[in-house]
C-alpha positions in Angstrom: -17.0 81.8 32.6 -18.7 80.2 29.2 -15.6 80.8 27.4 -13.8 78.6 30.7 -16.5 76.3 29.9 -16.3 76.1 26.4 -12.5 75.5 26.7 -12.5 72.6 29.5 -14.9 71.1 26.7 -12.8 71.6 24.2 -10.3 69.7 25.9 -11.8 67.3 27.5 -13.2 66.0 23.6 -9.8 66.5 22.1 -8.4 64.3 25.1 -11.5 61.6 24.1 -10.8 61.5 20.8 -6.7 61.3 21.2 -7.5 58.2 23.3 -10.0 56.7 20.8 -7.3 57.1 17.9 -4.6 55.8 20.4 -7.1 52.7 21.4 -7.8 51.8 18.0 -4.2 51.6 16.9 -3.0 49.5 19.8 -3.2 46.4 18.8 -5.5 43.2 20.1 -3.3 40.0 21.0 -4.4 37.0 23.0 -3.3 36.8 26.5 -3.6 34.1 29.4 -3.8 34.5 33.0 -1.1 33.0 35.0 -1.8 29.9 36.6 -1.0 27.7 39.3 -1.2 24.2 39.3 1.1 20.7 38.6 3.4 20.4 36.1 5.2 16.9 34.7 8.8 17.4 33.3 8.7 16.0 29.9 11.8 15.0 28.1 11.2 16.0 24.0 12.5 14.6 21.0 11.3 14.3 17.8 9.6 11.5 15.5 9.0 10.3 12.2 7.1 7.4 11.2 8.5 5.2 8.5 8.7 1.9 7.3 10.0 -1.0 9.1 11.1 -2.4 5.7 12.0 -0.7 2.8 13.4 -2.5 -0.6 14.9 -1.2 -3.7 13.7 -4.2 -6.5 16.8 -4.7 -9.1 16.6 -7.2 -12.2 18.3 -10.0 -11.7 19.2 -10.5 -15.5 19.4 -9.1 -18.5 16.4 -9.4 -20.2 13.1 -7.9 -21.7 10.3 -7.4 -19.4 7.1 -9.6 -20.6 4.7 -9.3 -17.5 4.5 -6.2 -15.0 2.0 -6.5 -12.2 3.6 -2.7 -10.8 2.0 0.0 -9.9 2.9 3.0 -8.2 0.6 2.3 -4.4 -0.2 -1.1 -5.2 -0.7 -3.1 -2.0 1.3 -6.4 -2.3 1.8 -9.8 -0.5 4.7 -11.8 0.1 5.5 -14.0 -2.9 3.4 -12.1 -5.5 4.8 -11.8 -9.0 5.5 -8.4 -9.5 7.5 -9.1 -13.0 8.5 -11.5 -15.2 11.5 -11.3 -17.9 11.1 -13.3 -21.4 13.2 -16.3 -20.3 13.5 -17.6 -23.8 13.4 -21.5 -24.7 14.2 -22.3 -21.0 10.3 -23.5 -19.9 10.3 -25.6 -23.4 13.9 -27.1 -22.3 12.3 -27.5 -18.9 9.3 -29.1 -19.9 11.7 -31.8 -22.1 13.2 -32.9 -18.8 10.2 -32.9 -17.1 8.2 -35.3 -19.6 11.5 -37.6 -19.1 12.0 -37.4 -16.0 7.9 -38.7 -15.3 8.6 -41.8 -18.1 11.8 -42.9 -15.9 10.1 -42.6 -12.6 7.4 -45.0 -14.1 9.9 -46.8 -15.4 11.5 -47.3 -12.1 8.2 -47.8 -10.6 7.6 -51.3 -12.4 10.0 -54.2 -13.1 12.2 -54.0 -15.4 12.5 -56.3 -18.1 15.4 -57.3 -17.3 14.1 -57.6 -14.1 11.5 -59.9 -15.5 13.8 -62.0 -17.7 16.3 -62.5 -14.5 12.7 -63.5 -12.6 12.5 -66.3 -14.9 15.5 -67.8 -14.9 15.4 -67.8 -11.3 12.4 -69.9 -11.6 14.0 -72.0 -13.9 16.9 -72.2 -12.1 14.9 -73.6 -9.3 13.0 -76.4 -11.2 16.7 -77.7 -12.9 17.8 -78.0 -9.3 15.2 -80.1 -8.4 15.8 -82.1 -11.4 19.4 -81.9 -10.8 18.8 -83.5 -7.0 16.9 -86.8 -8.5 19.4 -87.7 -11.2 17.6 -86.1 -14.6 19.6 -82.6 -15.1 23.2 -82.6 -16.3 25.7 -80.8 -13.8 27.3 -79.2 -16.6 24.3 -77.6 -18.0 22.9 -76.4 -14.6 25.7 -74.9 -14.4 25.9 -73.1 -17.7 22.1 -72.3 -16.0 23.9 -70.8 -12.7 26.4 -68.6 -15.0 23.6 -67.3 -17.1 21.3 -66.2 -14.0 24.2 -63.9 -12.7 24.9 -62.5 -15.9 21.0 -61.7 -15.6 21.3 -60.5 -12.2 24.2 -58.1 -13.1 22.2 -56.3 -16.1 18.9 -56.4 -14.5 21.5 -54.2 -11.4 23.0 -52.3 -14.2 19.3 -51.7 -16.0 17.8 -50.6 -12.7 21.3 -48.2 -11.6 21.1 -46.3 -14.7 18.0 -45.6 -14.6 18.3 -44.5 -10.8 21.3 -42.1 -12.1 19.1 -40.7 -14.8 16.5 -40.0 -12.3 18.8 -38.2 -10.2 20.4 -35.9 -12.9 16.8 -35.4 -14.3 15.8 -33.9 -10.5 19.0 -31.6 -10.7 18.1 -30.8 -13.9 14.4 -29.3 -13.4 15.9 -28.1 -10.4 18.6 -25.6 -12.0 15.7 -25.2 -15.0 14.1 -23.8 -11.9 16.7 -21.7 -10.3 17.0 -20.1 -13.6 13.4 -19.7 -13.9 13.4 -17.8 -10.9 16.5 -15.6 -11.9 13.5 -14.1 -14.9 11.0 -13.4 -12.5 10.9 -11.0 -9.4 8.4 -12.2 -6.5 7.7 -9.8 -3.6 9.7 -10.3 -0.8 7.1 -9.5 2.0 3.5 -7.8 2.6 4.0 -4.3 1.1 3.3 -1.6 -1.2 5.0 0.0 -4.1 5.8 3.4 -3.7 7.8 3.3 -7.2 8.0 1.8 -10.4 11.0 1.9 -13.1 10.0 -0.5 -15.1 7.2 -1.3 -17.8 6.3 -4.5 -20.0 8.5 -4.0 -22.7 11.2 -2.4 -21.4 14.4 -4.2 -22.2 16.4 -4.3 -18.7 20.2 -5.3 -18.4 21.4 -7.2 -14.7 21.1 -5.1 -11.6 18.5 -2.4 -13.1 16.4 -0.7 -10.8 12.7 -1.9 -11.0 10.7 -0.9 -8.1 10.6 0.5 -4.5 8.8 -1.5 -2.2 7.8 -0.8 1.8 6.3 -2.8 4.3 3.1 -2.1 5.6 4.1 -2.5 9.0 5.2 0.7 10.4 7.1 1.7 13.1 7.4 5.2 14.9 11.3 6.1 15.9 12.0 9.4 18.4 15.3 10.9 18.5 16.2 12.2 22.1 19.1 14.2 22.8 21.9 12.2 25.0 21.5 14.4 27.6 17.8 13.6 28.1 18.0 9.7 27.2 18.8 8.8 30.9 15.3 9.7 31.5 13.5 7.6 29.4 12.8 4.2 30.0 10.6 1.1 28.5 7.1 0.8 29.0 7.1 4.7 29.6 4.5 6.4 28.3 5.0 9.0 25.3 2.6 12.0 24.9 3.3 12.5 20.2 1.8 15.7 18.3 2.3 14.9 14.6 2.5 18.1 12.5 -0.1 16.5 10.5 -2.6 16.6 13.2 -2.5 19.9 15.0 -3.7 20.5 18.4 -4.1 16.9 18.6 -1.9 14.8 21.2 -1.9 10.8 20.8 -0.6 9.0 23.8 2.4 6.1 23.1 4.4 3.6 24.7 8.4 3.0 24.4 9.1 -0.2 23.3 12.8 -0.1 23.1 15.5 2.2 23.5 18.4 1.4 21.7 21.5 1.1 23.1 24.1 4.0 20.7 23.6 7.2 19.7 23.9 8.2 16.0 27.8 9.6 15.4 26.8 12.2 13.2 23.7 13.9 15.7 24.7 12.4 19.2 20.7 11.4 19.5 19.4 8.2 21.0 16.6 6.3 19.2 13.9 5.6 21.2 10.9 3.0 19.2 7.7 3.6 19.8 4.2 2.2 19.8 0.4 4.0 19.7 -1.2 3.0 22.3 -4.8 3.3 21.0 -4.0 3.7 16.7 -7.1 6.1 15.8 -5.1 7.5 13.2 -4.0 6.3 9.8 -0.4 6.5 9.8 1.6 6.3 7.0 4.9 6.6 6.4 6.7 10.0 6.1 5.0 11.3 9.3 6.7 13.7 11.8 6.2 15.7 14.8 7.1 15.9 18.2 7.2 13.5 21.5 7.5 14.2 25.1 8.1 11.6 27.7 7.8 12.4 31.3 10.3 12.4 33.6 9.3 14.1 36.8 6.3 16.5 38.2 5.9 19.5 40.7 3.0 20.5 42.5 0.8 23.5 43.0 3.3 25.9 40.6 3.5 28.3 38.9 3.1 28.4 34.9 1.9 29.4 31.6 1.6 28.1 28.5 4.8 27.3 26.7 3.6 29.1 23.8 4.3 32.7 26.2 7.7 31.6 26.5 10.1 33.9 24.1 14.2 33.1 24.4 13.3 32.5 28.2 11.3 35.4 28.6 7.8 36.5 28.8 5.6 39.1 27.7 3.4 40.9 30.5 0.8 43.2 30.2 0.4 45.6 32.8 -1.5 48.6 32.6 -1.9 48.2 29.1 1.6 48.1 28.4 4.1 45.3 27.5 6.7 44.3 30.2 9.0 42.0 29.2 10.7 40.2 32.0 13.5 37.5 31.9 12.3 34.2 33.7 13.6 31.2 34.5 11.6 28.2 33.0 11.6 25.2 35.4 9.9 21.9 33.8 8.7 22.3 30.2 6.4 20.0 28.7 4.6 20.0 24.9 2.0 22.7 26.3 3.2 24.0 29.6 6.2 26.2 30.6 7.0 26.2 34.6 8.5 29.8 35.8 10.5 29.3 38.8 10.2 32.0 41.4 12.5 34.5 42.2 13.6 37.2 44.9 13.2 39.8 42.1 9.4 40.5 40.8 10.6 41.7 37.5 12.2 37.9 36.6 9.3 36.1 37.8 5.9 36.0 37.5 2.3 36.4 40.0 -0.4 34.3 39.6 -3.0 36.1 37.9 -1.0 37.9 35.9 -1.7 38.6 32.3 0.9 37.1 29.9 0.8 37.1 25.9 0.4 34.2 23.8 0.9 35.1 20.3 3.2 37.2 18.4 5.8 38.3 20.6 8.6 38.9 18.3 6.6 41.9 17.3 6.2 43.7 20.7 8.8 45.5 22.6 9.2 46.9 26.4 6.8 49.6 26.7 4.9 49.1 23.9 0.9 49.8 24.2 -1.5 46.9 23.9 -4.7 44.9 24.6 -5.6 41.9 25.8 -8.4 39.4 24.7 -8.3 36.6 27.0 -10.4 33.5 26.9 -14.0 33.2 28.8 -12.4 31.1 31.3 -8.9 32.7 31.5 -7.4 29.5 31.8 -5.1 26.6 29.8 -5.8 23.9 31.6 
């Protein structure tokens, strides 16, 4: 009877022991309950943020650069000088006109002395008709006097249209010095930033050389939505976005437009976008993903969408894996809906224990254990 003893011991400890060596090589993965509860339908694309505008700056002549205001990240207004080519004698030719253009427009401003002169013989003119009336003026020499204040007349017009005409080609003048001007400098076009610079004070640039890259600082998100989908979404919608940048963290949106054509080469829709409440500081170069919702169902069944595998899921039943093909109903950016069905080994109970994490490394039948969360839910 010991020796019965001491075997049924034996065995019992080897049996302990082949289960402790089996429990501590199954491995641990995180598991969910299955849930019931609404789900939305949600129509995904993805995004990118980027700017609205976006400029390549060129130089407009050939030329040597003499003042650079680039830098790479610089923020920028519209109309700031970002560069300025040597424009040679062109301001000293320009400042020529100018000085004559100012002594002819004060010229034109006053009488003319011709003007003057003909003023005087008018007068004159005036007083030998008077004389003329009474008897004391000879008719030939008023006139000689009449003659003489037309000739007047017709230089003072002459003096006066000249000068006019010089004013005029002075104005074109300074206003081609100007155009030209402007062909040496490059101004920037709108409120921005430089995200590139090509070229340095110094540098000697020919026509059409790249100089800078310039974006706006307004920004504008853009989804791409798959034209089977883009029936469902519609403006003033709202948009649920999960930028890769900010994990775990959903920001809610609102669609602005949708435009009207897909993209030949993708087949997508663009849908624009705008954040509802902007707590974040986007820049430009952002992506991630967008859901927009489309529908709901009440009181069902589902898990998180992360336990969806190729349409299948991963449950754990007596510490083993079963996997079971499902059919998903509405998906959203979190949730995965699993339709019922008439067989029990392509659906899923409520209750249930599902896997959440690495599930291209488990197969049917394979051991494991479970650590759920305190409060077994997803919600």
């Amino acid at each position: 009877m010991k020796r019965s003893l001491w075997l049924g011991l034996a065995t019992l400890a080897a049996g302990t022991a082949v289960w402790g060596i089996a429990r501590a090589f199954t491995p641990v993965v995180a598991g969910i309950h299955v849930s019931r509860g609404d789900v939305i339908y949600v129509v995904s694309g993805s995004v990118t943020v980027s700017a609205s505008m976006e400029s390549q700056l060129n130089s407009p002549q050939d030329g040597t650069v003499k003042i650079s205001n680039l830098a790479e990240g610089k923020a920028v207004q519209a109309g700031d000088v970002l560069l300025k080519l040597d424009p040679g004698d062109l301001p000293i030719r320009r400042a020529q006109d100018n000085d004559t253009l100012e002594d002819v427009e004060k010229n034109l401003a006053d009488k003319l002395p011709s003007e003057i002169q003909l003023e005087i013989m008018q007068s004159d003119l005036a007083k030998n008709k008077a004389l003329l009336d009474k008897g004391f003026y000879q008719p030939a020499k008023y006139e000689d006097d009449q003659n003489a204040e037309r000739a007047q007349e017709i230089t003072a017009r002459q003096e006066r249209s000249s000068l006019e005409t010089q004013d005029k080609t002075l104005k074109e003048s300074l206003q081609m010095d100007d155009y030209q001007l402007s062909l040496f400098e490059i101004d920037a076009p709108y409120d921005g930033i430089i995200t590139t610079v090509s070229a340095h004070a110094g540098d000697q640039l020919s026509k059409g050389a790249p100089v800078a890259n310039l974006i706006s600082r307004d920004l504008r998100i853009e989804a791409q939505v798959d034209q089977d989908d883009i029936a469902a979404v519609q403006e003033n919608e709202r948009a649920d976005i999960q930028f890769f940048a900010y994990p775990g963290k959903s920001f809610t949106a609102k669609v602005t437009r949708v435009l009207p054509s897909s993209d030949k080469l993708t087949q997508r829709f663009t849908v624009m976008l705008e954040l509802v409440d902007p707590a974040i500081n986007l820049v430009a170069g952002l992506t991630g993903e967008v859901g927009f919702t489309a529908g709901k169902h009440d009181n069902t069944l589902w898990i998180p969408r992360r336990a969806l595998y190729n349409n299948s899921v991963f449950v754990a039943t007596n510490g083993r894996v079963e996997i079971r093909a499902v059919k998903p109903g509405y998906e959203t950016l979190t949730q995965a809906e699993i339709l019922p069905s008439s067989d029990p080994h392509a659906t899923v109970s409520e209750g249930e224990v599902v896997l959440t994490e690495d599930l291209d490394l488990f197969h049917n039948g394979d051991r494991v254990r479970v650590n759920l969360p305190v409060d077994s839910t997803n919600k």
